[in-house]
Structure formats: structure tokens, C-alpha cells
N, C-alpha and C positions, 0 to 999 in steps of 0.2 A: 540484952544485946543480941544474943543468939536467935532468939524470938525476933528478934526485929529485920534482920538480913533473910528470915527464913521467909517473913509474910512480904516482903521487898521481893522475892523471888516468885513468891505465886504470885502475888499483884502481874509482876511482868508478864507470865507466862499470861495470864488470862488476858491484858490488854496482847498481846502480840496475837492470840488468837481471834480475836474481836477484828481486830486489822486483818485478816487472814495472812499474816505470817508464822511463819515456824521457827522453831529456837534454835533451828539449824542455818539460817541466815542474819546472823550478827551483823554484819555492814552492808552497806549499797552495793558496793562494788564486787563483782565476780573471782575469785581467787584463779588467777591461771597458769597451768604448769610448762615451764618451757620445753620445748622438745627440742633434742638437738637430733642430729642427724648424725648416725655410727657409718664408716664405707668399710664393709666387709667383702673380699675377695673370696667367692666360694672356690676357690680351686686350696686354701687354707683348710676347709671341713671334708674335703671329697678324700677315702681311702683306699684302696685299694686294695686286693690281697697278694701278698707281694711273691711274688716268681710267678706273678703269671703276665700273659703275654699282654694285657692289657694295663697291666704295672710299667711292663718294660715302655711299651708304648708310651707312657704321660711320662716317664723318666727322660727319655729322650728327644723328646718334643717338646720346644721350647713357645715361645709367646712372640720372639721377634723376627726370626727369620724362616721362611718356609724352606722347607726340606722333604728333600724330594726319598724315596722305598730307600737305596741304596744306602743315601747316607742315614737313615734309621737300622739300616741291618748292621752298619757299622759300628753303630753307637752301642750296640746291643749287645755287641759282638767286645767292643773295647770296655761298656761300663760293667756287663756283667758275667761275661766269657760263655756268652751262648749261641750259636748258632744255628739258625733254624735249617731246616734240611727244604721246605719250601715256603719261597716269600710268600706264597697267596696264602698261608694262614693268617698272614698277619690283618689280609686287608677285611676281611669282615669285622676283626674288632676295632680296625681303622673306620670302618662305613659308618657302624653302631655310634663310635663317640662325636661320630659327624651327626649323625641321625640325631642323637640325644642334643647337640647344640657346644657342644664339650671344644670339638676342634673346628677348625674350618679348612675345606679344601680349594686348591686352585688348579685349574687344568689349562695348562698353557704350553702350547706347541705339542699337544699332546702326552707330555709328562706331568703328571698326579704328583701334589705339592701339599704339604698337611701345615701346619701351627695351629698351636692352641690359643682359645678363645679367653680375650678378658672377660670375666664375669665379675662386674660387681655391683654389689648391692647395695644401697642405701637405706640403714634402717634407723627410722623414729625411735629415739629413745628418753625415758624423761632423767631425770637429775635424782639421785637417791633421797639426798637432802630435801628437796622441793615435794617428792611423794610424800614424804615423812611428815612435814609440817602441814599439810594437805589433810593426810588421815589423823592428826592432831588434831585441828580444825574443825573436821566432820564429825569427830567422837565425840568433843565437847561440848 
């Protein structure tokens, strides 16, 4: 019996070669893995090192409403009791995260206005389940 399922198995292999097929396609049909789609928010991965002025900065700048130096010196002043002795320090790491794509500016009426940018990302992802049975498939 043993014998017999074994020479069943070379039989096969040899006709599937003879066809130029491999013993790695079992069926017609293509096995496919679905991909969903994950939306990640990179301002979730971004860190910063915290007491610096560029920390204070994304603490107080929010995503919906623009705000203008003052009411960010404020905020800075009320969330983390600090006071800068002069505002233009702040604005180069204002320009940088503008520069970088981080925030967006608005200049209207000649007053400089910041919020921060949505940033998100959609990212392809497959199914754990569905790899699993995939490299199931391909091993045997």
C-alpha cells in the first residue's frame, strides 16, 4: 500500500513535468491575497523631544483653527508656564515645520496664521490569516 501511493506520486510528478507544469501549481486558478487598506495619521508616529520650543509648538497648534504668534505665545505661556523673552525665536521653527510640510501658513491682512496639517496615509495591508494559508500552499 505504501508502495503504491509512493509510485502514484512519482507517476504525477513526472506527467506534470512532461506538461511543463510544477508541483507548485495545484489548480487553475490563481490564489489571491486581499489587500485592505490601513489610514494612518502620521502626526500619531511624529515625537518630539519634549521642552523644546518645537514640542511647545505642535502642543499648541491645533488641525482646525488657524492662530495667529500671540495666541501661540499664550498657549505656551498657560499650557506650560513659559515665556519666551523673544517671539522671533519661535518663528524659524515655525518656517522649518512649514518648510517640512508639518503645518500650513496663512498671510492675511498681513497677519501670519499657522495650523497644522492633516497627514494621512493609506497603507496596503494583507490579512494575517490569508498570508498564512498562502505560504501553506506554496510550501506544499
Amino acid at each position: 500500500m505504501v508502495i503504491t501511493g509512493f509510485w502514484e506520486k512519482i507517476t504525477r510528478l513526472f506527467k506534470r513535468q512532461e506538461l511543463g507544469t510544477t508541483d507548485s501549481s495545484k489548480t487553475i486558478y490563481e490564489t489571491t491575497v486581499e489587500e485592505r487598506e490601513e489610514i494612518h495619521n502620521i502626526w500619531d508616529y511624529l515625537r518630539f523631544i519634549e521642552n523644546t520650543q518645537a514640542f511647545h509648538l505642535v502642543s499648541v497648534i491645533g488641525f482646525e483653527e488657524w492662530i495667529a504668534m500671540e495666541e501661540i505665545k499664550r498657549r505656551i505661556k498657560e499650557l506650560f508656564n513659559i515665556e519666551y523673552k523673544n517671539e522671533r525665536s519661535l518663528y524659524p521653527y515655525i518656517k522649518t515645520l512649514v518648510d517640512c510640510g508639518l503645518f500650513e501658513v496663512s498671510n492675511v491682512g498681513g497677519k501670519r496664521k499657522w495650523r497644522r496639517k492633516e497627514l494621512i496615509v493609506a497603507v496596503k495591508s494583507r490579512k494575517k490569516k490569508q498570508l498564512e494559508e498562502v505560504r501553506a500552499l506554496e510550501s506544499s
